[in-house]
MIROZA-974539 format. One record per residue (C-alpha): x, y, z; residue number from 1; residue in three letters. Coordinates in pm, 1 decimal, decimal comma. Example, Ala and Ser with C-alpha at 12.3 -4.5 7.8 and 13.67 -1.06 7.14 Angstrom:
<rs>
{{1230,0; -450,0; 780,0}; 1; ALA},
{{1367,0; -106,0; 714,0}; 2; SER},
</rs>
This chain:
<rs>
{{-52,4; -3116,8; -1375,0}; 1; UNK},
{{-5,9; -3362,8; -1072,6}; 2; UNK},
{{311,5; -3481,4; -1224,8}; 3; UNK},
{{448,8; -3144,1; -1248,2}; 4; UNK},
{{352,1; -3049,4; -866,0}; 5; UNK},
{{497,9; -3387,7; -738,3}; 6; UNK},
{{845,5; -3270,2; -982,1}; 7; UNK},
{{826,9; -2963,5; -781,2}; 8; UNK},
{{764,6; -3077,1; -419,5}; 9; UNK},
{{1058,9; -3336,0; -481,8}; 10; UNK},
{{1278,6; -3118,0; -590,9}; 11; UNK},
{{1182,2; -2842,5; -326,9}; 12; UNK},
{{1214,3; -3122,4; -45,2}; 13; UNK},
{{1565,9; -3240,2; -157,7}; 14; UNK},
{{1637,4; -2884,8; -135,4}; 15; UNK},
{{1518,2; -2773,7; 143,7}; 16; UNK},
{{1268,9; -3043,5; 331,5}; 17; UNK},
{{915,4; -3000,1; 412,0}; 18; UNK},
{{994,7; -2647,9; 582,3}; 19; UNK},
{{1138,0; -2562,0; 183,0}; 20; UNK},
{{828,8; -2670,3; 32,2}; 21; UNK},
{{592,6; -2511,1; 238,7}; 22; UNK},
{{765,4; -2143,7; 221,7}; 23; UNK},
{{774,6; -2172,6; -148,8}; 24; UNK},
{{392,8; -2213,7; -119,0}; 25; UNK},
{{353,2; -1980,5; 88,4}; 26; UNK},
{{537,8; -1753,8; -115,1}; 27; UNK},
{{347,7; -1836,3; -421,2}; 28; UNK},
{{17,2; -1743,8; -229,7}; 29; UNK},
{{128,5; -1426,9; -105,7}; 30; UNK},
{{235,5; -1300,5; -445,2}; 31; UNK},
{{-125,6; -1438,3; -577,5}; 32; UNK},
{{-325,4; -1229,6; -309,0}; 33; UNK},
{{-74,5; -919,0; -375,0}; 34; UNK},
{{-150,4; -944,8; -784,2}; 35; UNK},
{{-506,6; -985,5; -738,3}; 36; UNK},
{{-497,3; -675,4; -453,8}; 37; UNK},
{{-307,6; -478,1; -736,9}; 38; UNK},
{{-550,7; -535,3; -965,6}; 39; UNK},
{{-883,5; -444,0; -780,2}; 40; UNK},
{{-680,8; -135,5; -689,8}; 41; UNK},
{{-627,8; -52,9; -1036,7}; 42; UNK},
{{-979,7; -116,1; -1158,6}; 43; UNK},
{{-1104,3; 102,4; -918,7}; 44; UNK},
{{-879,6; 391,2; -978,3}; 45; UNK},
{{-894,2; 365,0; -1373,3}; 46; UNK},
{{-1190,5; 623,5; -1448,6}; 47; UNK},
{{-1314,7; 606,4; -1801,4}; 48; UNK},
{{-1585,2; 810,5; -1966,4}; 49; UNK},
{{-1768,2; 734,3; -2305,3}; 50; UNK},
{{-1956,7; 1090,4; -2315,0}; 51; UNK},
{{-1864,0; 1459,6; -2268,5}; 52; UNK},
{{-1989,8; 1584,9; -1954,2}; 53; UNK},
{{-2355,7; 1787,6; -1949,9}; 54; UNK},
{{-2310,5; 2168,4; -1937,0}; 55; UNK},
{{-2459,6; 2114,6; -1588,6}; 56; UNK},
{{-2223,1; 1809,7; -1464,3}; 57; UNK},
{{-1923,6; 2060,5; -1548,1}; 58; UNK},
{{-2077,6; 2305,5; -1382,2}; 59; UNK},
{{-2127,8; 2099,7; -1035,5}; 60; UNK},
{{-1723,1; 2025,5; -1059,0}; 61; UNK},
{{-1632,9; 2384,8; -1135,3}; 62; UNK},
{{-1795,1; 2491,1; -847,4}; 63; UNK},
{{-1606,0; 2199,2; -626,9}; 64; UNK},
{{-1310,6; 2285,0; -773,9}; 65; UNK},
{{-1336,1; 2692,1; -666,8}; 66; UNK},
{{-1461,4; 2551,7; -310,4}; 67; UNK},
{{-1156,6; 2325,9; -264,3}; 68; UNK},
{{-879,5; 2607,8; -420,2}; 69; UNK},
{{-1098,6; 2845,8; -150,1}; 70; UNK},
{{-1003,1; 2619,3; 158,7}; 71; UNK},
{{-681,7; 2574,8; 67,4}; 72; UNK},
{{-556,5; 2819,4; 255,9}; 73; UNK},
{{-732,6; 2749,4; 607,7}; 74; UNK},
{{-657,8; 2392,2; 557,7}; 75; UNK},
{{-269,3; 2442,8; 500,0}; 76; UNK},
{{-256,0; 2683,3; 800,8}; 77; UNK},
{{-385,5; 2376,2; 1004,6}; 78; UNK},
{{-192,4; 2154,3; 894,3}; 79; UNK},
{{120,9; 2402,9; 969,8}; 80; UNK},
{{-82,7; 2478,5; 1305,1}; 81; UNK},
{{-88,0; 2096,3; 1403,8}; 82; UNK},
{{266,9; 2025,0; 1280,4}; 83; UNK},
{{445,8; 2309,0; 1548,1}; 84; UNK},
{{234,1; 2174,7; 1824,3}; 85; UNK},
{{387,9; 1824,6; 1771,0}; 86; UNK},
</rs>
């Protein structure tokens, strides 16, 4: 593994000197911390259920559902409201 790293920093300084080797790194982290970001994003978005829900759990999200299709209205006419003010 060190052998390969010291292939790679030679090659990266005869390319571009220590300033080439240090964006490459740099580069390497950022695309690290972005995959791993991406990830936790998807896990937490992925919802997966193993069981039908309970008459009374599909009940409770009915009745959010016809709450939220209710306010629709008043919340769109805000939103329309706020936008000609700006």
């Amino acid at each position: 593994m060190f052998a390969a790293l010291f292939v790679i920093v030679g090659i990266a300084a005869l390319l571009g000197g220590i300033a080439g080797v240090a964006l490459w790194w740099n580069k390497r982290a950022d695309q690290k911390a972005y995959e791993a970001l991406r990830q936790s994003q998807e896990d937490s978005v992925r919802i997966i259920r193993d069981r039908y829900l309970t008459p009374a759990e599909a009940d409770k999200y009915d009745t959010i559902r016809e709450k939220i299709e209710q306010e629709k209205p008043e919340i769109n006419a805000r939103i329309r409201a706020q936008m000609e003010r700006n």
